[in-house]
Structures are given as structure tokens and as C-alpha cells.
N, C-alpha and C positions, 0 to 999 in steps of 0.2 A: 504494500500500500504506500500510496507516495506519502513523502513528508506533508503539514499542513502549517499555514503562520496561525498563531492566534493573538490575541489580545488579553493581557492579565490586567485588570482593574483591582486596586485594590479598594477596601470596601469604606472605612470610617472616612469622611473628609472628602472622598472622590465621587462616591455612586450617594452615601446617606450624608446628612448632617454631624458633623462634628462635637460629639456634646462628652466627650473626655471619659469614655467607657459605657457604649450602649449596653444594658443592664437588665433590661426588660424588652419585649417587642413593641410596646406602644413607643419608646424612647426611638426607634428607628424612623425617618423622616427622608425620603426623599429629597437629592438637591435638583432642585426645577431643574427640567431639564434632557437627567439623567436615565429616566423612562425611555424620550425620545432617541437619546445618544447610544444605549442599546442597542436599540429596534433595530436602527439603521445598521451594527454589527451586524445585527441576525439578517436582515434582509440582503446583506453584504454576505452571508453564508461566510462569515468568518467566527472560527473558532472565540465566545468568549468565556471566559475563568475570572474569577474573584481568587484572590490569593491576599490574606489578611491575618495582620501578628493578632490573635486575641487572649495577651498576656494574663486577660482580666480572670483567664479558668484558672491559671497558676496560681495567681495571686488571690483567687478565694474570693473572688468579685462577683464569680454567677459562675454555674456549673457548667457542664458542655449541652446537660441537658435542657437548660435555660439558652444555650446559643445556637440548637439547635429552631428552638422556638423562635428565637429572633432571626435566622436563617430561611425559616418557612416565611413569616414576617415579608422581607425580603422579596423572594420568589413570587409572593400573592402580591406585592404591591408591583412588582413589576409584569406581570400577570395582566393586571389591568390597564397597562400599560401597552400591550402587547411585545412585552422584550420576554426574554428568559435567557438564565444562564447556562452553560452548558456544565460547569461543577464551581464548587465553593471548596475553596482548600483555605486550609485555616490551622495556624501554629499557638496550641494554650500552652506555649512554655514560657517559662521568665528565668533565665541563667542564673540571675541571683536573688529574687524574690519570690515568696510563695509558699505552695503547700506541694508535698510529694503527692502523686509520681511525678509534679509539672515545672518543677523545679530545678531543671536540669539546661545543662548548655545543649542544643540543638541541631541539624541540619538545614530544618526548617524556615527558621523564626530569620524573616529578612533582616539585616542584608544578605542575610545565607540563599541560595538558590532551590533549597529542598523542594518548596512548592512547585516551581518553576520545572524542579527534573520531576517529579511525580508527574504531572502533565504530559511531561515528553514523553515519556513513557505510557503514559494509558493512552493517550491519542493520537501517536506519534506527530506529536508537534515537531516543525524545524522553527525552533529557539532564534537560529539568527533571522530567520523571517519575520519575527515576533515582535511586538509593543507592549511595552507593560506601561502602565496611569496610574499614577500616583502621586498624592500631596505632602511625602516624606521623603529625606534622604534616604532613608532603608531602601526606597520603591527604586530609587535611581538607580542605588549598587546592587541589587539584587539583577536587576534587568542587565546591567554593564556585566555583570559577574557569569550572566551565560552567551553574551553578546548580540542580546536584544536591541532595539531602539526603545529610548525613554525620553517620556513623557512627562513632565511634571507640573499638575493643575495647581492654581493660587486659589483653589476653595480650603477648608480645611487648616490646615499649617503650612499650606505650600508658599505662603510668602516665608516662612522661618526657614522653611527648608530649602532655599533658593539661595539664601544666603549661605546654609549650613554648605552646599553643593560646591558653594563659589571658596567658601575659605579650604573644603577638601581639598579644591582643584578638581571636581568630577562635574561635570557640568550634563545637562539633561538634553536629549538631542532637540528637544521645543520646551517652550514653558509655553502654558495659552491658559486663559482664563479660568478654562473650564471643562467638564466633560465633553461634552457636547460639541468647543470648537478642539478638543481634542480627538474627538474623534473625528471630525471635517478633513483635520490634517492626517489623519490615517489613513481615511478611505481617499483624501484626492492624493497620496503621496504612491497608493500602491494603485492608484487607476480603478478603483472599485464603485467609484461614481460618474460612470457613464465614460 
């Protein structure tokens, strides 16, 4: 089967509202928008993936069984949206806070690329075809870490993490507002809009 690109979005700041540990499913909020910026993925019949650190299981904030809630959450509101995603991978570790088993240093947990190769692997994604979206430096170096192009929105913390990017020296291959003209620049970069 050939290789295929996909698109990892990550989830707090990029796709919902940024409120410092979604905790409950009602706390999830769509960023206007983000419904639309989907769709157009899917109608692009490009692979998308959410790939999101949810340190808050490690750290005893809400169970996995609670994020799964807020995961369905998700899915339903983009649902009515007409977008959907193709899988949600998600890292509950914290290297140095927390409660056992989730307290451990990881593969996973961006800027590590774990999510990124789980993907490859179940859908034989090609990585360097790929975009990853996201309003953190983690999102950057994760994506740079398997030789994706990256993205990085100023919803969320992506104005802090623009800067954070700049004093690395790693720089994002676009910064843009948003999901939305983030994904503009994806689909007009690989020809997928006409």
C-alpha cells in the first residue's frame, strides 16, 4: 500500500479553547472555525490525527476514563460539524509529576515523536509528506523531529510559543492565525484545492 501524508493537529489551543486542563467534556469548546478547517481535511481525503500531551491523567487531574469522555465530547461536536477525525492519540504521562503508572519519562509525550510513529505505523503514513498544527513549541519539535512541515497557530499559547521557537533557533515552517488559515496553507501548498 503506498505511503499517505497526513495532518496531526494537536488538540488544547489548536482544534478547542484553551482553558489550562480541559477536565470535564462540557469545559471543551470549539475554536470558531475549527469545524470548518477539518471538513475541508476530510473533503481533501487527507489523513487527519489529533496527537495531544494530556499530562493532566499523570498528574491526577481527570482519569483517562474522564478523557475519554471528553474525547467523545470532541468527535460529537465535530460531528455536527461534519468533520471527523481519523484517530486521537494522546500521551497521560508527566516525567516528573504525578501519580504511577503515569509518571514516567516517555516516547510519546511531544516533543518526542511516539504519536507521530504510532500513526506511521497503523496507516502507513509518509511522515515527510506530513503537517503537524500546533500552538506549542512541543508541536514544532515533534513535527521537525520526524521531518514533517510545521505549523504553528497564535490561538492558544502560540504567541509564547513563537517566541519560545525563535530563542531555540527552530523556527515553524508558517505561523498563521489560525486553524483554519492553517489549513488554507496546506491544502493550497500541496494542490488539494483545485
Amino acid at each position: 500500500m503506498p505511503r499517505r501524508p497526513a495532518v496531526f493537529l494537536d488538540r488544547d489551543g489548536t482544534i478547542n479553547e484553551e482553558v489550562d486542563f480541559v477536565r470535564t467534556p462540557d469545559q471543551l469548546v470549539l475554536i470558531p472555525g475549527a469545524g470548518a478547517a477539518i471538513r475541508r481535511l476530510n473533503r481533501a481525503g487527507l489523513l487527519t490525527c489529533v496527537i495531544s500531551n494530556q499530562s493532566g491523567v499523570g498528574r491526577g487531574l481527570y482519569t483517562e476514563e474522564t478523557l475519554t469522555l471528553i474525547h467523545a465530547r470532541l468527535v460529537e461536536d465535530l460531528k455536527k460539524e461534519e468533520a471527523m477525525l481519523d484517530r486521537i492519540y494522546y500521551c497521560p504521562h508527566h516525567p516528573t509529576e504525578g501519580v504511577p503508572p503515569y509518571n514516567i519519562s516517555c516516547a510519546c509525550r511531544k516533543p518526542n515523536p511516539g504519536m507521530l510513529l504510532a500513526a506511521e505505523r497503523e496507516f502507513q503514513v509518509d511522515l515527510q509528506r506530513s503537517t503537524v498544527v500546533g500552538d506549542r513549541s512541543v508541536d514544532i519539535l515533534a513535527g521537525r523531529a520526524v521531518g514533517a512541515r510545521t505549523v504553528l497557530v497564535l490561538t492558544g499559547y502560540g504567541r509564547q510559543a513563537a517566541e519560545e521557537c525563535a530563542a531555540l533557533g527552530v523556527q515553524p515552517d508558517h505561523t498563521v492565525g489560525s486553524i483554519l488559515k492553517a489549513v488554507e496553507v496546506i491544502l493550497g501548498e500541496d494542490g488539494f484545492d483545485g
